[in-house]
C-alpha positions as MATLAB code, in Angstrom:
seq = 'XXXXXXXXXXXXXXXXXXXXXXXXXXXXXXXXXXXXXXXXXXXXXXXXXXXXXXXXXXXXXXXXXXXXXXXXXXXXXXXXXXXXXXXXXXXXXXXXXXXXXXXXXXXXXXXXXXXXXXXXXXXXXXXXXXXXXXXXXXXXXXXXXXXXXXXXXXXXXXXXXXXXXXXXXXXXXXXXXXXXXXXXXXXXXXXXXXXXXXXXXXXXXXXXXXXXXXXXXXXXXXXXXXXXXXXXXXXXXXXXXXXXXXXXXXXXXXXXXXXXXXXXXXXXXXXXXXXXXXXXXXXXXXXXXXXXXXXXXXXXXXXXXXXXXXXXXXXXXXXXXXXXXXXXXXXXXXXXXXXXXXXXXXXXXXXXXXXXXXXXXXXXXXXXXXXXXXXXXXXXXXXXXXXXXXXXXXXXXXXXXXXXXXXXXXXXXXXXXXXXXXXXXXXXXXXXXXXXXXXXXXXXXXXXXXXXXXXXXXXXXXXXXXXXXXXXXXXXXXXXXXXXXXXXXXXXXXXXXXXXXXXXXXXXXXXXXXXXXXXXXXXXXXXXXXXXXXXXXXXXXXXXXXXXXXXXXXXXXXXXXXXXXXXXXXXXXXXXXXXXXXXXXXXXXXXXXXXXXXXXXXXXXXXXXXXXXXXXXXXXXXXXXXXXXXXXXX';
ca = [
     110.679   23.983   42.956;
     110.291   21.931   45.821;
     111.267   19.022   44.186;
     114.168   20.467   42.078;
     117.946   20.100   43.381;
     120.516   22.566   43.011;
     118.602   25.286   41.601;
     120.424   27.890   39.937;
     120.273   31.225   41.340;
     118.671   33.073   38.067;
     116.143   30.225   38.149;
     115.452   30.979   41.810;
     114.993   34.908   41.328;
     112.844   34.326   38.485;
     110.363   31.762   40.592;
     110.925   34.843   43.583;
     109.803   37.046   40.411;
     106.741   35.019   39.711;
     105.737   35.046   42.917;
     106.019   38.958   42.817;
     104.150   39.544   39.576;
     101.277   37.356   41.147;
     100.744   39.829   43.917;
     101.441   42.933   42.376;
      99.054   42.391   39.276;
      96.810   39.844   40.324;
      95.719   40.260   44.001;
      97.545   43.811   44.368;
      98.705   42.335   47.693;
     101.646   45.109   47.176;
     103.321   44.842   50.952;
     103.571   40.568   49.859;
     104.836   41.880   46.350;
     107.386   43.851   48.069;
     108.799   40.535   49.976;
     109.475   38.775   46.973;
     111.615   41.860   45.572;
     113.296   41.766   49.128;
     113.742   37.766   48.582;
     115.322   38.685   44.893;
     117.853   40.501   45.964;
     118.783   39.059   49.278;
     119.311   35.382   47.312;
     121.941   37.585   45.362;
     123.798   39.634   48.002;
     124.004   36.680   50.180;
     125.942   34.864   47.556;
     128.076   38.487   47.007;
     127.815   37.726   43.482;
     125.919   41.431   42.484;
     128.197   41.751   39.284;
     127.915   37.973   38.108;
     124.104   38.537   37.983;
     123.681   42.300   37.521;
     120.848   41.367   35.207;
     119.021   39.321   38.076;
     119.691   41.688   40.389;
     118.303   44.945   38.191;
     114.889   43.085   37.500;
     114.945   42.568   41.037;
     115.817   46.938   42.050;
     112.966   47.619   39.173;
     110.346   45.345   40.064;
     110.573   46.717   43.784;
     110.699   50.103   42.572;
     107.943   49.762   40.765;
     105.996   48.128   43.641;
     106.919   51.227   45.584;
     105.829   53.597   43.368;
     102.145   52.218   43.430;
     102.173   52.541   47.445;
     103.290   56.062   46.891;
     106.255   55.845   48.558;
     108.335   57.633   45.530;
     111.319   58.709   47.161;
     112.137   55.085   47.838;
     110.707   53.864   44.685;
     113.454   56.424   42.505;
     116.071   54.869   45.242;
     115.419   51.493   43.819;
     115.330   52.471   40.115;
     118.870   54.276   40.651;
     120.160   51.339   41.934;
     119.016   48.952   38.690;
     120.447   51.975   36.737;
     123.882   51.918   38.469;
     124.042   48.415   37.906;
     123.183   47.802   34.402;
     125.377   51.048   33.667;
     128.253   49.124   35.355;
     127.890   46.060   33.904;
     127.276   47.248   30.136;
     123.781   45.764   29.244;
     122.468   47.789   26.966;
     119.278   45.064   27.839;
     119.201   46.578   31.719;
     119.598   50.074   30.368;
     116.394   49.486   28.451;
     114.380   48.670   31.443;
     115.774   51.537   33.667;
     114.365   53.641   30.099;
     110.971   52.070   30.401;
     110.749   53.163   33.647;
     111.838   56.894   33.129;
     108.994   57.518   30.657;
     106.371   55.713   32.778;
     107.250   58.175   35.771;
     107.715   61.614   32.992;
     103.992   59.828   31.372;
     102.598   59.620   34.451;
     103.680   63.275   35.627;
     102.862   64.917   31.941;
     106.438   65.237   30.728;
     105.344   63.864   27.216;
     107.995   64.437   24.937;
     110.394   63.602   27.727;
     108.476   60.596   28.145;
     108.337   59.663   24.469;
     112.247   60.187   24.064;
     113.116   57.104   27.188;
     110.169   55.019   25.384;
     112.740   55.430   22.162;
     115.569   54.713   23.897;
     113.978   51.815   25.625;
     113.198   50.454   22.435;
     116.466   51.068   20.608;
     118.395   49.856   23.782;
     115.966   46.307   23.621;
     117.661   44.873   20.666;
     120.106   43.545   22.892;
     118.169   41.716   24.323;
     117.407   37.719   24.214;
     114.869   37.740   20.884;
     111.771   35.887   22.482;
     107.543   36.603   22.569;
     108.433   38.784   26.237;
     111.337   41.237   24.461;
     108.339   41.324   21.481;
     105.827   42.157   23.944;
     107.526   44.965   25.652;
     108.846   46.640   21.937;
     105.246   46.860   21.014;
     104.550   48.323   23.838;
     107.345   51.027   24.037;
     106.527   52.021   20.078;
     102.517   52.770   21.094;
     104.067   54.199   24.369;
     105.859   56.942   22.466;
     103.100   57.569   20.246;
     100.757   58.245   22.987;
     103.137   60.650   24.746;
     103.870   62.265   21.109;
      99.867   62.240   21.244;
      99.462   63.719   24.602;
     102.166   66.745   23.766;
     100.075   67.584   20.746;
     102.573   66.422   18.112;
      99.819   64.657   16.316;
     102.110   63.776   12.859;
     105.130   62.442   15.374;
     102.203   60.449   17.246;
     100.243   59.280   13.748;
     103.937   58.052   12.611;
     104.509   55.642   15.808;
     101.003   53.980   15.472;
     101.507   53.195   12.262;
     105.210   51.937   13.102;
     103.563   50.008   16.163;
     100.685   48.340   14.058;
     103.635   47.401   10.949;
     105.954   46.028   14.300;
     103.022   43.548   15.720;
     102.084   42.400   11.825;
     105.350   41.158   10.982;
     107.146   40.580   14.151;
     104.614   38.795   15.823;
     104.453   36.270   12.972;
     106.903   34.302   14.513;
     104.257   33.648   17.702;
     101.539   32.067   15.668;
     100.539   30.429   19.008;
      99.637   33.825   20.624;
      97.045   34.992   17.902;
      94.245   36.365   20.894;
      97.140   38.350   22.182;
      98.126   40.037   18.369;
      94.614   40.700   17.992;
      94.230   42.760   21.504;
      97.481   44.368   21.116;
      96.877   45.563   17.664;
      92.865   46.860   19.076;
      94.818   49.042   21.470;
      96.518   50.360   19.306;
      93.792   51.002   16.549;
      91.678   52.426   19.282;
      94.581   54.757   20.164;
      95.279   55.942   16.710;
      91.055   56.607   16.221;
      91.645   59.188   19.204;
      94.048   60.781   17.245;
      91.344   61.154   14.170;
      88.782   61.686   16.357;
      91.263   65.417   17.634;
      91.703   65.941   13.263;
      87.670   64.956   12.883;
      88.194   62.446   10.876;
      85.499   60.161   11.255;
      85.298   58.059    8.154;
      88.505   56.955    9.546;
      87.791   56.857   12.989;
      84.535   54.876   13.594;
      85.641   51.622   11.912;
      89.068   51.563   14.010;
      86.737   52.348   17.181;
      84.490   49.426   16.464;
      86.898   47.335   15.140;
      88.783   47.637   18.140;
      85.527   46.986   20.778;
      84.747   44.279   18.748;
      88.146   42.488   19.674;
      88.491   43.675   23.319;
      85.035   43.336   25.060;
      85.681   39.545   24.696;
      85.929   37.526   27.824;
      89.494   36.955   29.025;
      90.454   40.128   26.574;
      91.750   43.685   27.939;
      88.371   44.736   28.961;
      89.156   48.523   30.602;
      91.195   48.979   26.790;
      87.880   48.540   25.697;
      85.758   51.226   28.054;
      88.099   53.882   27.401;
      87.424   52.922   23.398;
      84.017   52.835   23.555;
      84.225   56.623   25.296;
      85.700   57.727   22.549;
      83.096   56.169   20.193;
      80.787   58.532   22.173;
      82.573   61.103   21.634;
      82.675   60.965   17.994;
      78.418   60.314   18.102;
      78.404   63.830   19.734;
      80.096   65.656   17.669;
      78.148   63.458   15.130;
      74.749   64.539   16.578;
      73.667   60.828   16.820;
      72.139   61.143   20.250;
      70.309   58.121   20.471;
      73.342   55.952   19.732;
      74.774   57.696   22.703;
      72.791   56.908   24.878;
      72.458   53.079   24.236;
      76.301   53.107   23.846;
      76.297   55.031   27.374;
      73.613   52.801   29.011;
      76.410   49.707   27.356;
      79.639   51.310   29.059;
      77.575   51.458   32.392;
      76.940   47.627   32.859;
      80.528   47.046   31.768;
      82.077   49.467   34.776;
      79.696   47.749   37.832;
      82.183   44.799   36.493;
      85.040   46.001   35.376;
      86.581   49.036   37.643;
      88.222   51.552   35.755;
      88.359   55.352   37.711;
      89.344   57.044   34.637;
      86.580   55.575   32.180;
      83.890   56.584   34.954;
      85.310   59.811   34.901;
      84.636   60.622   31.290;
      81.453   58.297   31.415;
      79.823   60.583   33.720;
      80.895   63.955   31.845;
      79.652   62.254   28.793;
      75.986   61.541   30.616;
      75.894   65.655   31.812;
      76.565   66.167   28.796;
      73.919   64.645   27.132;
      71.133   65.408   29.774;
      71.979   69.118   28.785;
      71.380   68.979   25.328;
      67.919   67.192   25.968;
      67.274   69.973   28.318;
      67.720   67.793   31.478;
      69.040   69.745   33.813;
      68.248   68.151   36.633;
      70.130   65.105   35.664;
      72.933   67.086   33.962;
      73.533   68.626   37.349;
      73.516   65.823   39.072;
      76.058   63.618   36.344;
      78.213   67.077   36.343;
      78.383   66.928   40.424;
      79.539   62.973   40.212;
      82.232   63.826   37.363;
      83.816   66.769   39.483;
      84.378   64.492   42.223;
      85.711   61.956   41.042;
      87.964   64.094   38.703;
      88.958   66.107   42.442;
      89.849   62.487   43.730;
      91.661   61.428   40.863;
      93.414   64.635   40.926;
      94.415   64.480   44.311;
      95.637   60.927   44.034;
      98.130   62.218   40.856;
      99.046   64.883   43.273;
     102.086   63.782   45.410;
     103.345   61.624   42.184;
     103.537   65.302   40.407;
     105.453   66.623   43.083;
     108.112   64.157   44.034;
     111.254   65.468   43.625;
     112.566   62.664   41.171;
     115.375   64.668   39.983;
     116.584   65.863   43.309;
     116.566   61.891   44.736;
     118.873   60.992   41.297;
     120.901   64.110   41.844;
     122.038   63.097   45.957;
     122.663   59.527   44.678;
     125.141   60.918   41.860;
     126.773   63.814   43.326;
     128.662   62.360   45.774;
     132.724   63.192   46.507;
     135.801   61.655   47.667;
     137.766   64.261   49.561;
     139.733   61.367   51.551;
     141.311   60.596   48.326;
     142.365   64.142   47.083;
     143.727   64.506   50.664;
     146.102   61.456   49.482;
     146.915   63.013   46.748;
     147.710   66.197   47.817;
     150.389   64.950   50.690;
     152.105   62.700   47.361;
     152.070   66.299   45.533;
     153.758   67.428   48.924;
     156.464   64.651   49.167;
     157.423   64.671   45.506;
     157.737   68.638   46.466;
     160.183   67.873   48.692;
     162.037   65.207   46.760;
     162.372   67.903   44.450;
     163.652   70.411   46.572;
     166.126   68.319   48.041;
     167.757   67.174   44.709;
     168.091   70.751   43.827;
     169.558   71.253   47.276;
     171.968   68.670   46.591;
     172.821   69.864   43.093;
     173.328   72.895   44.483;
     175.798   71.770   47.400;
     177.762   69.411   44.573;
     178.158   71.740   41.934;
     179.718   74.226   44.749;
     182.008   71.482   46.278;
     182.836   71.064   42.480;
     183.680   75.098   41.988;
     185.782   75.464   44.744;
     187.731   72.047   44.383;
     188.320   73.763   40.735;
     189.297   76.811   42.273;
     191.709   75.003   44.905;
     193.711   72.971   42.653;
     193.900   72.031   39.041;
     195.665   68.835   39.628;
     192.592   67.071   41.595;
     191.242   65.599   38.256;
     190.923   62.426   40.008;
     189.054   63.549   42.509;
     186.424   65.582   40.808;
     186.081   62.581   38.707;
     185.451   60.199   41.589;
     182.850   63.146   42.960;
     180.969   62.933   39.501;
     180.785   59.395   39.589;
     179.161   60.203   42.845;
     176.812   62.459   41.845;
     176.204   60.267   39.138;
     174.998   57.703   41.239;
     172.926   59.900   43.644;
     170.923   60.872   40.754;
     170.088   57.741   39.185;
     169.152   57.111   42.513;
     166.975   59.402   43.174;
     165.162   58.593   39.383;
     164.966   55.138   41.099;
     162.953   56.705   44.139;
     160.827   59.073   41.954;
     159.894   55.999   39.805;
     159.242   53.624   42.753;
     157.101   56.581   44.538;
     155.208   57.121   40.974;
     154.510   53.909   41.066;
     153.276   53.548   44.934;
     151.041   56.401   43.949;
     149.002   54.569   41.489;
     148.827   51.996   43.947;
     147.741   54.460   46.597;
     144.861   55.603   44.095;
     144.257   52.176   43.613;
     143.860   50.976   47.189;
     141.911   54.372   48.163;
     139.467   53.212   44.891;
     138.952   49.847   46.900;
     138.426   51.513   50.366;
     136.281   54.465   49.317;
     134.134   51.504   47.092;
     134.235   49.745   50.917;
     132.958   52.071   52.979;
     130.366   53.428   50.717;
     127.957   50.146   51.242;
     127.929   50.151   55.135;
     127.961   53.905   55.034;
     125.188   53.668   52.538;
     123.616   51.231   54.798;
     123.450   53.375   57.304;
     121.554   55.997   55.742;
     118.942   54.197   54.656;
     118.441   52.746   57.644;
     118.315   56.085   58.994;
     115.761   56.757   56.828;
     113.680   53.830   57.282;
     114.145   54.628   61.233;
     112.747   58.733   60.855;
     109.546   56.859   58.911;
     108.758   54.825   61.970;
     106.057   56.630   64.317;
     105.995   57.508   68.354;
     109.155   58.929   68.108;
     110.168   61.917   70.180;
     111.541   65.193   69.070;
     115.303   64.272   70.563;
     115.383   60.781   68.692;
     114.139   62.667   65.486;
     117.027   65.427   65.859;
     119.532   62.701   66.675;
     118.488   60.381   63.683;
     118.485   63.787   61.504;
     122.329   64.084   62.577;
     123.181   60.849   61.941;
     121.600   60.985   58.206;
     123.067   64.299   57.552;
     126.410   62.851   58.450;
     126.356   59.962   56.575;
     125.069   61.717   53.195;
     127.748   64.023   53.361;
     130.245   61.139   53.693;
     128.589   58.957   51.024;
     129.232   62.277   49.114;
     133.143   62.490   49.744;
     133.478   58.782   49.053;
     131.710   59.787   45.337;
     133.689   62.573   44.877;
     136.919   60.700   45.598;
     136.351   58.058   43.973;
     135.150   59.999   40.881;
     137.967   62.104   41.267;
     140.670   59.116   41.446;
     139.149   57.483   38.504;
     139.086   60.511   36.665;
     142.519   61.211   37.584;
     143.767   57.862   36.667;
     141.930   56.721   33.719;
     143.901   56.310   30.339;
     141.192   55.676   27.813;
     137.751   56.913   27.204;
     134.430   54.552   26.281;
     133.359   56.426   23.516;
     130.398   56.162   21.099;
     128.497   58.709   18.901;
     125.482   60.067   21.140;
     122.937   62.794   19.794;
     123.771   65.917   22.009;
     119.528   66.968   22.344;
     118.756   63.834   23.864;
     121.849   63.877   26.139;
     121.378   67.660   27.050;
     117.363   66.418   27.242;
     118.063   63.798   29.823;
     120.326   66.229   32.046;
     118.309   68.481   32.330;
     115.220   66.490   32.903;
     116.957   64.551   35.779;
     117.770   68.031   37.320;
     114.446   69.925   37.125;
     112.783   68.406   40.205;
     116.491   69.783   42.091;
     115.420   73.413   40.507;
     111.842   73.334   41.797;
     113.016   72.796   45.270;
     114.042   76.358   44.873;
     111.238   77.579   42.648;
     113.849   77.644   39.594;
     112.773   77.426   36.451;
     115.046   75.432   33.267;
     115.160   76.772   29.579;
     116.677   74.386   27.439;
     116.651   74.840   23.620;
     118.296   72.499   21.415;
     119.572   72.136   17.811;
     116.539   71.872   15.369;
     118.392   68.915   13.739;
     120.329   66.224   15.740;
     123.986   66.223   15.753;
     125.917   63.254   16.844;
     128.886   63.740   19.139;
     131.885   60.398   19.254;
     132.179   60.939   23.027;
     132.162   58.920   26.177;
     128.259   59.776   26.714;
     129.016   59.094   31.269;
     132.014   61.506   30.935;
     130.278   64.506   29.186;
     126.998   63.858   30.868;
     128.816   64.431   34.232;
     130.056   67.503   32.729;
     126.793   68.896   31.791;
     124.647   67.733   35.075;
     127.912   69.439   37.371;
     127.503   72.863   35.283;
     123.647   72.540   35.834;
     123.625   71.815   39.206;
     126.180   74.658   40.209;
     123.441   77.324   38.449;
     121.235   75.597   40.748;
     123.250   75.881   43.940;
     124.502   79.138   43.186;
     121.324   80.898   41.628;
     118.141   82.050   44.055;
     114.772   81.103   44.383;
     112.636   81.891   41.544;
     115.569   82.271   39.182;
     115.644   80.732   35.448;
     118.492   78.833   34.244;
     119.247   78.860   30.677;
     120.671   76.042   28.474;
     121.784   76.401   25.340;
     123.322   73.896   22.270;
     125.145   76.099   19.169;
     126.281   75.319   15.816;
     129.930   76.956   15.235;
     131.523   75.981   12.401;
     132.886   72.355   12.784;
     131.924   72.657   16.638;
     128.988   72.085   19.496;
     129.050   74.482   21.893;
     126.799   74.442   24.724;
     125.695   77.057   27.239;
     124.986   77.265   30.917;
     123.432   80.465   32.185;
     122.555   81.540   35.238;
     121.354   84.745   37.110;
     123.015   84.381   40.539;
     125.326   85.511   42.729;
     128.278   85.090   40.009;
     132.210   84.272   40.662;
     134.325   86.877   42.245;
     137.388   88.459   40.549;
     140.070   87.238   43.267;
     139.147   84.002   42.773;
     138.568   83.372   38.893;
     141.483   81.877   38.164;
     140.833   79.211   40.860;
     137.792   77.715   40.160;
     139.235   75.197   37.689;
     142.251   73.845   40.477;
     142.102   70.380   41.801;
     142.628   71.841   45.179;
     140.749   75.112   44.751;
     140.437   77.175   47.911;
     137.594   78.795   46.217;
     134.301   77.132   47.342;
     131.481   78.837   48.397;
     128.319   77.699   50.047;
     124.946   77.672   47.968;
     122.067   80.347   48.098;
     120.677   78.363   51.133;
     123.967   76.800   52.398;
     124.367   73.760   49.962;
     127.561   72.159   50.705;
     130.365   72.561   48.176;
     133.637   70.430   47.883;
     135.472   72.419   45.109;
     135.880   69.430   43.006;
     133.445   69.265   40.459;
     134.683   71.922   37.813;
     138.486   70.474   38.252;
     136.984   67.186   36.924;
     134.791   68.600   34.102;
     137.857   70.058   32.993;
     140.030   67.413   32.536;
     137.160   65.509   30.992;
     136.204   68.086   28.440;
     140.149   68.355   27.596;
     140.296   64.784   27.449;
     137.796   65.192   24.449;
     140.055   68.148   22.957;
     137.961   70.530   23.695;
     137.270   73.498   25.563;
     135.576   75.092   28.789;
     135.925   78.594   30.191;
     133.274   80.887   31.682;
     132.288   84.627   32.056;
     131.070   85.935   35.171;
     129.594   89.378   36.377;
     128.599   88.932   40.284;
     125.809   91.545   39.281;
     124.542   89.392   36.229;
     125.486   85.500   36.945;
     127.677   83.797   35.323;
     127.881   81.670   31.901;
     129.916   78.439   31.543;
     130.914   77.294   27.762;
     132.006   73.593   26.917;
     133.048   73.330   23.102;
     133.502   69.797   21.587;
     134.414   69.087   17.855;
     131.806   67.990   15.523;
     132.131   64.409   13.677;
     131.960   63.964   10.059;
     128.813   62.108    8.716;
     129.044   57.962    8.714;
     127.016   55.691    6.210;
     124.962   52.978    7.806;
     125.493   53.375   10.782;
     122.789   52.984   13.668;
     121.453   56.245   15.177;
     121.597   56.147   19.040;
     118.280   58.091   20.361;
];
């Protein structure tokens, strides 16, 4: 690089990048790793050019998300993986999308969400063929297929799981015959995966079938320079299978094996199943002694690795994703609302006028027949008035789309440096030796500025909504999109000990919608049973067949929507919004929008409400007829 001259920018983020991956996998020098991610995107928003190289700048959101996440910082970590998600979504690459997908099953994998976690590694893959067709996009799509079969294995859907290892092992045979040069990597790739598929014959007791797959597998990964730790948690499961064999001298040489290989290689989750594995066998030779002492080491280490999976269990991923999309743009709808106001007015004062001419016109009629002239010169008159006052309602039609297009540009403008300032807010609270006064002022100032990055939203969402002419649509399978709504909002539930039921159609059904649009709908219905429901409460959500139609359901169990205000809660500029169970703000907007959306579709939403029993929202969308060869989105 040194040497090089006018260096593109891509080409410098991806030697930044390099530098990153060196640190993060290599000498796990994470705080280093996370000043190459900084470097990334600094190179890019110095230059202002985030939308020429939205790609560039995603890797560069992920990669520091992802550094976060492994210091455990996870509410900064989701911060960074919204960010690559806003900007691949804006920007249309499907390839972007896929990587924001990767990263949504590794966090659901990581905090047991299986089949959630399966579903992104689907969509990851599906979203990847986009992208530039090369030995990395290989890599990863082998990866994301044995990804989803291990979360399909970890949910106990063994025939779902069994079906993606074989799909994985038929992927690496005949699309990695274009690498011939990376043979040693085929041949560890395809021992993971044979390893992972003998687990799953090892749960049926299969063991003709397992054994060879185990071994097979060993064989290929205990070699020098090979994926070593792969090959631990594989040889584990060979000693499972001589257990429940009763082959206890094989055990324990395979046992004695697995121990040299761990004082090498470190792996905490092979030692903890290493030393339940050596209880277990000092207990069926009658060793208790040593089976005490193996069974002490194993809860231990289990209670530490427990522990450590802790605060990743807990983070509130849904509730960060939720604050970053929910934001409103009141400013705007104030705008809007003083236009309604002057074409009011203008109104009022043509029919004023109309008024006042067609009286002068009466009682010149009454006072004289002969003033044909007259009244013919006054009708030219009015005549003229009106077509000028068409002229003015034109000209202030048209300044009102450029008011809605100037507010667009301001709110977009004063959401970075107001956005800005809240996370350095944030960064400033996480600093230590500060006293309570400086903590209650910084508080204030972060309150402040998340409630104005949420107007800005609003109003911008609002304008857009308002404004737009033509919907991106696309057929989209309603149980994943319901799926990934209601995921995304389940960590906002727990905050308030709520619980969400969601039961979808048994078979898919594809929807020709704009996926953004409706998926707003759905996450503003959730998140009002949320707001408006008390702790402990369950939220229901339901998908219907009827007739030619989806309809989908929204229950909840709180305090419900009182009569007087009913037929209110759909207006743009609704007087009728209340405060949450524990205060949560509300701006009155959100339903107006889903409404216009949802009727921008042709369909339908209405509600029914008991303040006694909760209340029940109902969107209904029309059904699309079957299409021949054409590609399933998951």
């Amino acid at each position: 690089m040194a040497k090089q001259k006018n260096v593109s920018i891509p080409d410098q983020v991806e030697y930044y990048r390099m530098h990153f991956y060196y640190n993060d996998q290599n000498t796990k020098d994470y705080n280093k790793a996370l000043l190459y991610t900084d470097s990334m995107q600094n190179l890019i928003e110095v230059t202002q050019s985030e939308k020429k190289y939205a790609k560039q700048y995603s890797v560069a959101a992920f990669s520091k998300g992802d550094v976060l996440f492994k210091m455990g910082k996870f509410s900064d970590a989701y911060r960074c993986y919204y960010q690559g998600k806003k900007i691949g979504s804006s920007s249309f690459d499907s390839c972007t999308m896929g990587e924001y997908s990767y990263h949504m099953g590794m966090i659901m994998y990581k905090q047991e969400h299986y089949k959630q976690a399966a579903s992104h590694f689907i969509q990851s893959f599906n979203e990847s063929k986009t992208c530039t067709d090369n030995f990395a996009t290989f890599y990863r799509n082998q990866e994301l297929l044995d990804n989803a079969a291990l979360s399909y294995h970890r949910a106990g859907m063994l025939s779902e799981a069994e079906s993606y290892y074989q799909r994985t092992l038929e992927y690496i045979k005949t699309e990695g015959a274009k690498y011939s040069s990376k043979t040693r990597i085929m041949e560890v790739s395809l021992s993971v995966v044979y390893g992972n598929l003998a687990g799953l014959y090892l749960e049926k007791n299969n063991f003709a079938k397992a054994e060879p797959l185990l071994k097979k597998s060993i064989e290929t990964n205990l070699k020098k320079g090979n994926d070593n730790r792969d090959a631990e948690l594989t040889e584990l499961k060979l000693a499972h299978l001589y257990i429940d064999a009763h082959k206890p001298a094989l055990l324990y040489n395979l046992l004695k094996n697995i121990r040299a290989q761990l004082d090498s290689v470190k792996n905490i989750d092979a030692e903890v199943d290493w030393n339940y594995l050596m209880a277990d066998y000092y207990k069926k030779t009658n060793d208790l002694k040593k089976a005490l002492y193996y069974f002490d080491a194993y809860d231990e280490i289990k209670d530490s690795v427990t522990n450590a999976n802790r605060k990743l269990k807990e983070s509130d991923f849904n509730q960060q994703f939720k604050d970053l999309e929910d934001q409103s743009t009141i400013k705007t709808l104030r705008s809007d609302n003083k236009v309604q106001h002057m074409y009011l007015i203008v109104a009022l004062v043509y029919a004023i006028m109309a008024l006042i001419i067609i009286l002068l016109i009466f009682l010149n009629w009454r006072r004289s027949k002969n003033s044909v002239k007259t009244l013919s010169d006054l009708n030219k008159k009015v005549n003229e008035q009106k077509l000028q006052l068409e002229k003015s309602l034109a000209e202030l039609e048209k300044n009102g789309h450029e008011k809605d297009r100037i507010l667009r540009a301001v709110s977009h403008d004063l959401r970075n440096p107001i956005g800005g300032i809240a996370s350095l807010t944030a960064m400033m609270l996480m600093e230590e030796g500060l006293d309570s006064e400086q903590i209650e002022l910084l508080n204030l100032i972060q309150a402040t500025t998340n409630n104005s990055l949420e107007l800005i939203n609003e109003i911008l969402e609002a304008t857009t909504t308002l404004s737009a002419k033509t919907l991106n649509k696309q057929y989209v399978d309603i149980n994943v999109l319901l799926t990934h709504s209601v995921e995304l909002l389940r960590f906002k539930a727990a905050e308030k000990n709520q619980k969400i039921m969601l039961d979808v159609l048994e078979d898919p059904e594809e929807l020709y919608i704009s996926r953004e649009k409706i998926w707003r709908v759905l996450s503003n219905l959730i998140s009002n049973a949320i707001k408006f429901s008390p702790n402990g409460a369950v939220i229901t959500v339901k998908v219907f067949l009827e007739n030619d139609n989806i309809k989908i359901s929204v229950n909840d169990h709180g305090i419900g929507i009182p009569d007087k205000i009913k037929d209110q809660v759909f207006h743009m500029f609704t007087e009728a919004k209340r405060p949450g169970t524990l205060g949560e703000k509300s701006f009155g907007l959100g339903l107006s929008i889903s409404k216009q959306i949802v009727e921008s579709h042709n369909g339908e939403i209405w509600f029914d409400s008991d303040p006694s029993n909760g209340t029940t929202f109902y969107v209904r969308l029309k059904k699309q007829p079957a299409k021949k060869n054409r590609l399933k989105l998951l």
